[in-house]
N, C-alpha and C positions, 0 to 999 in steps of 0.2 A: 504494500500500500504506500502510494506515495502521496506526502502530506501536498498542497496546496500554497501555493501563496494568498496570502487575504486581497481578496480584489482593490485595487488600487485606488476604486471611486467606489462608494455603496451611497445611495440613496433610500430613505426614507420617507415616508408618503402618507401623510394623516390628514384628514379633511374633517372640515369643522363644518358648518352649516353655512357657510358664505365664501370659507376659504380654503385653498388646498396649501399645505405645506412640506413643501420638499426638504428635508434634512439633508445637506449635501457635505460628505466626509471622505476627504482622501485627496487625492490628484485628479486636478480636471484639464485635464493636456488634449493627446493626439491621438490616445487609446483609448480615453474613455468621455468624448465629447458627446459622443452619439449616444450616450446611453442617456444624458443630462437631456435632452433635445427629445429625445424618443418618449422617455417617462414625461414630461410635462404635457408633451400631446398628448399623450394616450389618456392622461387625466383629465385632461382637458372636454376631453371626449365623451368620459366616463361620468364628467360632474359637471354637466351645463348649469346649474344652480350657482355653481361659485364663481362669485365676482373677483379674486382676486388669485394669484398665485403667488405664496411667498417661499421663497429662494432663502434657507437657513444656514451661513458660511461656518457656524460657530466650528466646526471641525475639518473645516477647508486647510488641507499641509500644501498645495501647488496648487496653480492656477498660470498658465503660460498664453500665445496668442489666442490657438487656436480653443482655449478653454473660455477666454472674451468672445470670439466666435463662436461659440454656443451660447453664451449669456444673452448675446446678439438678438441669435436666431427663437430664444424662448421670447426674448421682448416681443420680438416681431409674431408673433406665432400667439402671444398672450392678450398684445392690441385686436392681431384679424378678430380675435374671436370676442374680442369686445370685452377682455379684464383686464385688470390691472395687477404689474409685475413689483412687487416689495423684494429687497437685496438688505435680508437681516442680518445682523452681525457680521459685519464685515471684517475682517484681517484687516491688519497694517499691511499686507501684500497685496489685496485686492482692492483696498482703497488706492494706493499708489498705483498700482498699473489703470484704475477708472480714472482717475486724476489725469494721469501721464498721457493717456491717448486718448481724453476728452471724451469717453464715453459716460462717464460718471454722470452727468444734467440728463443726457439723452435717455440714459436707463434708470432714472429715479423722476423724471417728471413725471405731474401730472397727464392722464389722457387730457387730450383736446374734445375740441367739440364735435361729436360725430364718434370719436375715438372708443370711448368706453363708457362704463357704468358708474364706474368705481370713483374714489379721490384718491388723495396723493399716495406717491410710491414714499416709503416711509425706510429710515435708516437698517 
C-alpha cells in the first residue's frame, strides 16, 4: 500500500440559506486551479437560492498567477449568474499579489447595476 500525498488544494463547501462558502486550503497554482473554478460552478448550479459566494483564504499556503486566474474566472462566473463574490480572510500573500496586479477593486466591488443581487464584496 502506498501512502498518498494530501492533495495540494482541498476545498470545503457549506451553504447557508443565502450563501455558499468555499473553505479554500493549500496551493492554488497550475495543478489545482481547475478544481477552484469547477466547484464554485457546480454550486452555483446546485444552489440558485444563494446570492452570494464566499471564497475562505484563512488556510491558503500559495496562490501564484494562474491561481489569480481562477479567482478571475469565479468573479466572472459568480456576476453571469447574478451573485456576489466575498474574498474572506485574506493572507498577507494574497493581499499583495490583488494589490500588485490591480485586481484587488475589481474583485471586491460592488455589483453594478444590472450586475447582481447582492451588496458589497466584503474583506
Amino acid at each position: 500500500m502506498t501512502d498518498l500525498p494530501p492533495p495540494a488544494l482541498r476545498l470545503t463547501v457549506t451553504h447557508g440559506a443565502l450563501e455558499l462558502t468555499v473553505d479554500v486550503a493549500g496551493d492554488l497554482d497550475l495543478d489545482t486551479h481547475d478544481h477552484l473554478v469547477e466547484t464554485v460552478t457546480e454550486q452555483l448550479a446546485r444552489h440558485p437560492e444563494a446570492r452570494g459566494v464566499r471564497l475562505d483564504f484563512t488556510e491558503l499556503s500559495w496562490i501564484d498567477s494562474v491561481g489569480l486566474s481562477a479567482l478571475l474566472m469565479v468573479h466572472r462566473r459568480t456576476r453571469a449568474a447574478g451573485r456576489a463574490l466575498y474574498l474572506d480572510n485574506r493572507s498577507a500573500l494574497l493581499e499583495r499579489l490583488l494589490r500588485q496586479t490591480g485586481t484587488l477593486g475589481h474583485l471586491t466591488a460592488r455589483p453594478g447595476r444590472g450586475e447582481g443581487a447582492t451588496g458589497a464584496n466584503a474583506t
